[in-house]
C-alpha positions as CSV (number, residue, x, y, z in Angstrom):
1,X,-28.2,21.9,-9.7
2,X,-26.5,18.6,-11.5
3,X,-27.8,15.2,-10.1
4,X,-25.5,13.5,-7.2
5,X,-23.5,10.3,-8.8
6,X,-24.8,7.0,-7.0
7,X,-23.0,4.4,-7.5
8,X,-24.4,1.2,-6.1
9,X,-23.3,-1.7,-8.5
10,X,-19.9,-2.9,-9.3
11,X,-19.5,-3.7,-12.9
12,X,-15.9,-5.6,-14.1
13,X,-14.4,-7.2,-17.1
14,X,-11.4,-8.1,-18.7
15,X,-9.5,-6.5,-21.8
16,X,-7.1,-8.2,-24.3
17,X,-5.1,-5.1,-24.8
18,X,-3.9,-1.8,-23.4
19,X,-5.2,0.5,-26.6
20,X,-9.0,-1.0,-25.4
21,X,-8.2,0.4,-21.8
22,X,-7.2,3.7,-22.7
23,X,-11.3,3.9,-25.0
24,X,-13.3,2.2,-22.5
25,X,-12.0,4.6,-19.7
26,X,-13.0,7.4,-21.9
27,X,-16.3,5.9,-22.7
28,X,-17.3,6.1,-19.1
29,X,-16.0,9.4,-18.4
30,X,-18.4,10.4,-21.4
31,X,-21.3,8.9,-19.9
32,X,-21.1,10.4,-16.6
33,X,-19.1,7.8,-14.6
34,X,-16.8,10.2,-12.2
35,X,-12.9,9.0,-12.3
36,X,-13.2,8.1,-8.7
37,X,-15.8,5.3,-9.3
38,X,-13.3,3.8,-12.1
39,X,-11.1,1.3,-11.1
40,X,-8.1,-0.2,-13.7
41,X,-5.3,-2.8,-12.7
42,X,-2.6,-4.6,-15.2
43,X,0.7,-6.1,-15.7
44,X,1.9,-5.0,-18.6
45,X,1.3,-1.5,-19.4
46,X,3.6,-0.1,-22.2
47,X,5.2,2.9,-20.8
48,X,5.0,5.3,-23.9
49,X,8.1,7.0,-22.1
50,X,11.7,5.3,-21.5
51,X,11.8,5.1,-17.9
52,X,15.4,5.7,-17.3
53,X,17.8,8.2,-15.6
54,X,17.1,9.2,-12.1
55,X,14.1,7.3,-12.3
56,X,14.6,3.5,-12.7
57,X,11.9,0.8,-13.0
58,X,12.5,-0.6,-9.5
59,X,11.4,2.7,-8.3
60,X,7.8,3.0,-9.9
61,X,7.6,-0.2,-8.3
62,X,9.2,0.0,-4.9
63,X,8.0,3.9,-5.1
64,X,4.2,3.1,-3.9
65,X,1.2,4.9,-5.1
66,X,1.7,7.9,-6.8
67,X,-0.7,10.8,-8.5
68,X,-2.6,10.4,-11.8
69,X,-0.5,12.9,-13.8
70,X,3.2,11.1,-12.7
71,X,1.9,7.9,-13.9
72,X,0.2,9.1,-16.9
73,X,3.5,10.7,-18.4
74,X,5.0,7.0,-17.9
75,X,1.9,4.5,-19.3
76,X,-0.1,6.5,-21.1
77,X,-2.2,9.5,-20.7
78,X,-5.7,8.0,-19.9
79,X,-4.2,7.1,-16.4
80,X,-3.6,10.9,-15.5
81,X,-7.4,11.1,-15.8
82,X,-7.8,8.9,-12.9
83,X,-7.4,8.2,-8.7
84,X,-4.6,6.8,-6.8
85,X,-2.8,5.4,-9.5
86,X,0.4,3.1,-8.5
87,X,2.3,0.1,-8.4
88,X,1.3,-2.5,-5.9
89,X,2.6,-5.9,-5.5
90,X,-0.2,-8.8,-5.0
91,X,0.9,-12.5,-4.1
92,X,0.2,-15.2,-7.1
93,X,-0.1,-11.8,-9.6
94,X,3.0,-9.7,-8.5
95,X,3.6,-6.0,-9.5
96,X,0.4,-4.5,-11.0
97,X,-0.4,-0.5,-12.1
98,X,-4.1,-0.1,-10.1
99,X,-5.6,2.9,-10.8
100,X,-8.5,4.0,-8.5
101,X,-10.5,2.5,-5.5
102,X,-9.5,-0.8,-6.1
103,X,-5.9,0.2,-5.3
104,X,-7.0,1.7,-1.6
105,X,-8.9,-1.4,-1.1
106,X,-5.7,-3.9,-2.0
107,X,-3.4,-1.4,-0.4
108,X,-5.4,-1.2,3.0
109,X,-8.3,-3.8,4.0
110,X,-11.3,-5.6,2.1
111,X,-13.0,-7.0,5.6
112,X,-9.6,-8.2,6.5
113,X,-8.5,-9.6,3.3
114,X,-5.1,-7.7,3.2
115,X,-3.0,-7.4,0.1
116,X,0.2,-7.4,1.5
117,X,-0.5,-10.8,3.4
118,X,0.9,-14.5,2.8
119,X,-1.6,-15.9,0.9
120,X,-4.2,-13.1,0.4
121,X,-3.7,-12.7,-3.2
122,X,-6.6,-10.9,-5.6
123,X,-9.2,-13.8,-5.7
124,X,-9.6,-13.5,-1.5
125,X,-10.1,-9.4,-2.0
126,X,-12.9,-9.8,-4.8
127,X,-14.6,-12.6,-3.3
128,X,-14.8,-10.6,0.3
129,X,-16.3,-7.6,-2.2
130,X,-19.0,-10.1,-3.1
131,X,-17.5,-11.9,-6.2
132,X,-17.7,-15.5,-6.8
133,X,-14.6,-17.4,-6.2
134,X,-14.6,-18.9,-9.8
135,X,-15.1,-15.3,-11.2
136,X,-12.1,-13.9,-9.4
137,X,-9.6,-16.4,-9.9
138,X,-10.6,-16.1,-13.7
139,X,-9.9,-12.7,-13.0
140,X,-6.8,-12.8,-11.4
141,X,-5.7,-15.9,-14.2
142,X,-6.0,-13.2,-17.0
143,X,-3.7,-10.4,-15.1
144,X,-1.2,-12.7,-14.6
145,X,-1.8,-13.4,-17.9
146,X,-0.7,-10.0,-19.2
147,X,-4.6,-8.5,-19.5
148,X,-6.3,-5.9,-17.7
149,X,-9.0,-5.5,-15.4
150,X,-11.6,-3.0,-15.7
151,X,-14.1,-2.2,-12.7
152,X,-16.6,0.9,-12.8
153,X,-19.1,1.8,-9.9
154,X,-22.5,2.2,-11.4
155,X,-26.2,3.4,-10.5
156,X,-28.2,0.3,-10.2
157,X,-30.7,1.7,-13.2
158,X,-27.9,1.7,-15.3
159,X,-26.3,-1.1,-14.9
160,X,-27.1,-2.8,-17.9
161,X,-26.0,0.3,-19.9
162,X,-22.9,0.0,-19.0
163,X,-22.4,-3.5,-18.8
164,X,-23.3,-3.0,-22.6
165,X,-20.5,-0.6,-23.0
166,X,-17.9,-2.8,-21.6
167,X,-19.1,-5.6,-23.9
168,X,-18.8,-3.2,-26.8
169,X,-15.2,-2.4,-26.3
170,X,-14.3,-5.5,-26.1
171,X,-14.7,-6.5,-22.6
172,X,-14.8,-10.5,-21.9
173,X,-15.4,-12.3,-18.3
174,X,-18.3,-9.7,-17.6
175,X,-19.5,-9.6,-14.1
176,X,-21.9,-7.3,-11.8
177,X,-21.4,-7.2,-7.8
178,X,-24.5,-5.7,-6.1
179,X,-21.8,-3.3,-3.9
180,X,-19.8,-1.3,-4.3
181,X,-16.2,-0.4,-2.7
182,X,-15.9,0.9,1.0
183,X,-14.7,4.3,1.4
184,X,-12.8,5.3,4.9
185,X,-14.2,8.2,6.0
186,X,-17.2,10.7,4.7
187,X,-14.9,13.4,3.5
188,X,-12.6,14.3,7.0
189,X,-12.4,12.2,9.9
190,X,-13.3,13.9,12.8
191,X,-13.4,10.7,14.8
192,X,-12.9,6.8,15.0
193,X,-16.7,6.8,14.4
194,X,-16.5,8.6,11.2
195,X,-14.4,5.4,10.1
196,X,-16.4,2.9,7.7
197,X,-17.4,-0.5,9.7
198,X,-14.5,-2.5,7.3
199,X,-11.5,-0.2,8.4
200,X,-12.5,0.4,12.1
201,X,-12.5,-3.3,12.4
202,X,-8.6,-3.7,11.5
203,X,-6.8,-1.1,13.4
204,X,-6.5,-1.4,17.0
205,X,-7.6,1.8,18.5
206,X,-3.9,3.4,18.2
207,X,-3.9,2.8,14.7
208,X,-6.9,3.9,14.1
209,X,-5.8,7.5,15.3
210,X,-2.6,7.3,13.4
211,X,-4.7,6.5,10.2
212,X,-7.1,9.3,10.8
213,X,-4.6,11.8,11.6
214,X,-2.5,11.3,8.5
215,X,-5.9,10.9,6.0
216,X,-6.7,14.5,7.3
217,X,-3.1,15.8,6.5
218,X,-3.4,14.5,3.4
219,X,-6.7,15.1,2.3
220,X,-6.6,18.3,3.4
221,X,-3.8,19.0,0.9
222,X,-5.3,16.9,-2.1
223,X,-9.0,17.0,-1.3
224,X,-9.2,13.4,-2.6
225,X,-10.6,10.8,-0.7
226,X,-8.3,8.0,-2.5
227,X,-4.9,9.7,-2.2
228,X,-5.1,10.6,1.6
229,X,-6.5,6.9,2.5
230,X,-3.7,5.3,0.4
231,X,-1.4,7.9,2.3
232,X,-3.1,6.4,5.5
233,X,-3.0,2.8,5.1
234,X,1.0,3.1,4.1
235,X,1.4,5.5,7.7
236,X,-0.1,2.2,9.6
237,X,1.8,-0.2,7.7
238,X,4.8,1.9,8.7
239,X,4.2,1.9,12.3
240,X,2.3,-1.3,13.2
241,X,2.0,-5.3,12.0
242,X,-0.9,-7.5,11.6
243,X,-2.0,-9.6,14.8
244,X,-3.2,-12.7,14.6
245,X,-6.3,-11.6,13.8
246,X,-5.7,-9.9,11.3
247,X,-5.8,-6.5,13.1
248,X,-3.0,-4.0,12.8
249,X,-1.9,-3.5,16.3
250,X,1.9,-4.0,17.2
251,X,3.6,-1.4,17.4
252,X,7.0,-1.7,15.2
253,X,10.1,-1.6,17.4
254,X,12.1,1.7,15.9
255,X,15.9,0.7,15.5
């Protein structure tokens, strides 16, 4: 019977250029890290095919998160191998391609750190993950920049093999958090219980039912824990608006 995967540490760093992406990724799939535990966000991917006809660049970006396997036909194979792969739009950055957790976390809620609000931009949803403000806006300075972001989740008794691998390929800015990222739900929600502490605390109690029914749907088609909670964070943003407190509870008036 193969060992479970625990991942307990959060290991990032920055790359210069997309060809290192593309070996690093591979490097951790070789050494055991799962794709969902692999997290990749960036500007300026080179899509290695033209992106035209019925399928313009305004809608991969406009279009939302998509699968693995549609992206990796547009920016490069090694992105097929991996979880919730999209475009997102983050203030002070703008569009990115995130690849894995990290996308469900800047889609949805870091402890009420939400992407999509006025001023919550990618230093507020690393340093709510545990990350030192000067780290993340480094961070964030370099994707604007035109470099990438590479984040793996890591056994702690490992962490320094792997922090030695991302130094090998070429990976600058190197940084461990001693977390890693929250998932929504244990495999199906069967209830608001089943919901982790940081996404129960930002839906009102309607919301919370509309993101649990339409995780289920979707999981239950994908049987991927990313996909469906990416599917269920858009549903709510759909439906409902922040408060003031950050929680998303008003209903949206239909037209």
């Amino acid at each position: 019977m193969s060992e479970v995967y625990k991942a307990e540490r959060t290991i990032s760093a920055v790359f210069k250029e997309q060809k290192q992406i593309d070996d690093v990724i591979r490097r951790l799939l070789d050494r055991g890290v799962p794709r969902d535990h692999i997290s990749v966000m960036g500007r300026n991917f080179q899509s290695e095919t033209r992106i035209a006809g019925f399928i313009s660049k305004k809608d991969v970006i406009l279009g939302g998160l998509r699968t693995g396997a549609v992206f990796g036909s547009l920016f490069g194979s090694f992105l097929s191998l991996l979880t919730g792969v999209g475009v997102l739009f983050i203030p002070f950055v703008g569009p990115i391609v995130a690849a894995g957790p990290i996308g469900a976390v800047l889609l949805g809620a870091a402890s009420g750190a939400i992407a999509g609000s006025a001023g919550a931009g990618l230093v507020s949803v690393l340093t709510t993950l545990g990350m030192p403000e000067d780290k993340a806006a480094i961070y964030q300075t370099r994707l604007q920049a035109g470099e990438f972001l590479v984040m793996a989740e890591v056994p702690s008794d490992r962490a320094g093999e792997f922090q030695l691998l991302l130094e090998s390929a070429g990976g600058e800015e190197i940084h461990t958090i001693e977390k890693t990222f929250a998932r929504p739900c244990p495999g199906q929600c069967n209830s608001p219980q089943d919901l982790s502490p940081e996404v129960r605390a930002h839906l009102s109690d309607e919301a919370q039912r509309t993101f649990i029914e339409r995780y289920n749907t979707v999981f239950n088609e994908k049987n991927d824990e990313f996909t469906a909670e990416q599917a269920a964070w858009e549903s709510v943003h759909q439906q409902y608006d922040e408060d003031e407190n950050g929680v998303w509870s008003k209903a949206k008036v239909k037209a």
